[in-house]
N, C-alpha and C positions, 0 to 999 in steps of 0.2 A: 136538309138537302133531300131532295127529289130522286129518286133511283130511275133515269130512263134507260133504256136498252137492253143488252143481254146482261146477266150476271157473273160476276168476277168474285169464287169463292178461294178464298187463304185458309189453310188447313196447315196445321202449327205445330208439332209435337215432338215430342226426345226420340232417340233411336228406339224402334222396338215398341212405339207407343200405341200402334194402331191407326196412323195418320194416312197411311197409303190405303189403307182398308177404309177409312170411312171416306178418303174420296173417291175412291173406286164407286163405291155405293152410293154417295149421291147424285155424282154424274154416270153415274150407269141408270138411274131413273130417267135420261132422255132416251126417249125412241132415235132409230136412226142409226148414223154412221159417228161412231166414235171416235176420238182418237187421244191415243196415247205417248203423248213425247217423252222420250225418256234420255233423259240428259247426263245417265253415269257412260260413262267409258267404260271398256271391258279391257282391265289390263291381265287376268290369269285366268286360268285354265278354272279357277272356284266363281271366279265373278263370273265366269260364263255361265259356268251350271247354276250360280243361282239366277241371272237374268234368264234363262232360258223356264226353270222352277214357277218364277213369277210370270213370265207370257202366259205357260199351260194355265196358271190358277184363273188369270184375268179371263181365257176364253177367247172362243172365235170371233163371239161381239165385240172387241173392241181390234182396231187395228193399232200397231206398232209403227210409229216411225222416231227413231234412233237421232238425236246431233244433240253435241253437246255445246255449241255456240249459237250459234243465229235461230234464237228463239224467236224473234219479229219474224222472218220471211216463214217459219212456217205456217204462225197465227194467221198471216195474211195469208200464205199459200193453200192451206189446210180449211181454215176456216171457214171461207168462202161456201166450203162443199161438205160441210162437216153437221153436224145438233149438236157434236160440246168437245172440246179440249181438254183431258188432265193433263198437269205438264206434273212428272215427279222428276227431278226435283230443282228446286232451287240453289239449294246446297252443292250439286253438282256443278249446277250451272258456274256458280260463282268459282267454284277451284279450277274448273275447265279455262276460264277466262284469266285468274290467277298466274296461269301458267307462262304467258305469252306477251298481259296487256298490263298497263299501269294503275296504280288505282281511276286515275283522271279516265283513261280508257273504260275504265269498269262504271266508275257512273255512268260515263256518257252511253254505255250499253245498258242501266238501270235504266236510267231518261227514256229512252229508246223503249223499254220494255212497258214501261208506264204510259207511255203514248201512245202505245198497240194497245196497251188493257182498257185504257178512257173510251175506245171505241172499238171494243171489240167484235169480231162478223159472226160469235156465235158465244154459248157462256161456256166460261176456261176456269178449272178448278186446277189451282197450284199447289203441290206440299212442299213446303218447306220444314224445315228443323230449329227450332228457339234453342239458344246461344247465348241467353240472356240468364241463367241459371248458375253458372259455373265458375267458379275462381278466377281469376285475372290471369293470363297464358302468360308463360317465363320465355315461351319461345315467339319469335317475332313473327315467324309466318302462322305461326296459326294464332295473336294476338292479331295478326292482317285479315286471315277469312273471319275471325267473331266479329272485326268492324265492319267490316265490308258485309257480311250476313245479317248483321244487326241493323244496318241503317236498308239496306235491301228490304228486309223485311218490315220495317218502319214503312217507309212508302208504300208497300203494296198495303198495308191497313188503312191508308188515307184512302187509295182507289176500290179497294174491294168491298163490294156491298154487304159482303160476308164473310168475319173472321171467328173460326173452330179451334180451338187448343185441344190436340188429344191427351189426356193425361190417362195410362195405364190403361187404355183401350176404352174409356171415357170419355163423351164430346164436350167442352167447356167452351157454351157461346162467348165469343170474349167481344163481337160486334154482331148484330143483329139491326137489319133494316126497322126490325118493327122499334129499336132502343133509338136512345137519345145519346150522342157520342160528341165529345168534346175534343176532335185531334188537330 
């Protein structure tokens, strides 16, 4: 397959892995107006100090905007006027929707996300978190976010011209434009 337009990079890794740091840096390699979506919610007085922790580290160059659902209208809104997108994280995303929508609701917001990424207005580097490591959950809601995270992150590897596994602050190409991929 042919790569046209902007690039769509998936950056993959456990907690603590170094996943937010290496896409900061490689989409901090565009000139320009950056932007940062940031899809946790601030529920205490500690989540705040460290979202506030992380802004200072990221710097003036890049700008902050904050939602934790409607990842399409920003891409579209944002984009337009942007050189690149990191969205952190995916993982948020998906519990933020958890809270409200049905799984069927939840694809149909993947679908949606995948259909903004095919045709992206600028290139969008996404972290997510692999889920794919770990024991079999005993409890139901979080055996619900590892399926719903696991088939999430299945699709964005179809679309993304680039998938990074961080392991231990290590990058592991795990799809490369210049490779040969069979998904």
């Amino acid at each position: 397959m042919t790569w046209i337009g902007p690039e769509v990079v998936l950056v993959l890794g456990g907690a603590r892995s170094g996943k937010r740091g290496y896409a900061l840096h490689g989409a901090g390699q565009y000139a320009g107006r950056r932007v940062f979506l940031a899809t946790r919610r601030v529920a205490d007085a500690q989540m705040q100090e460290r979202v506030e922790r992380r802004r200072k580290d990221r710097g003036d160059s890049w700008e902050t905007v904050e939602e934790g659902e409607e990842l399409i209208g920003i891409i579209e809104k944002e984009g337009s006027s942007c050189d690149v997108i990191l969205i952190d994280g995916i993982p948020d995303w998906i519990t933020n929707l958890m809270e409200t929508r049905s799984d069927r609701e939840i694809s149909g917001q993947v679908r949606a996300l995948l259909a903004a990424l095919r045709r992206p207005p600028c290139p969008v580097y996404l972290v997510s978190g692999e889920v794919g490591l770990g024991v079999e959950p005993e409890d139901p809601s979080t055996a619900r976010f590892r399926d719903l995270l696991g088939t999430t992150n299945r699709e964005l590897t179809r679309i993304a011209r680039e998938v990074i596994w961080v392991v231990a602050g290590i990058p592991v190409p795990i799809k490369d434009p210049r490779m040969r991929h069979i998904l």
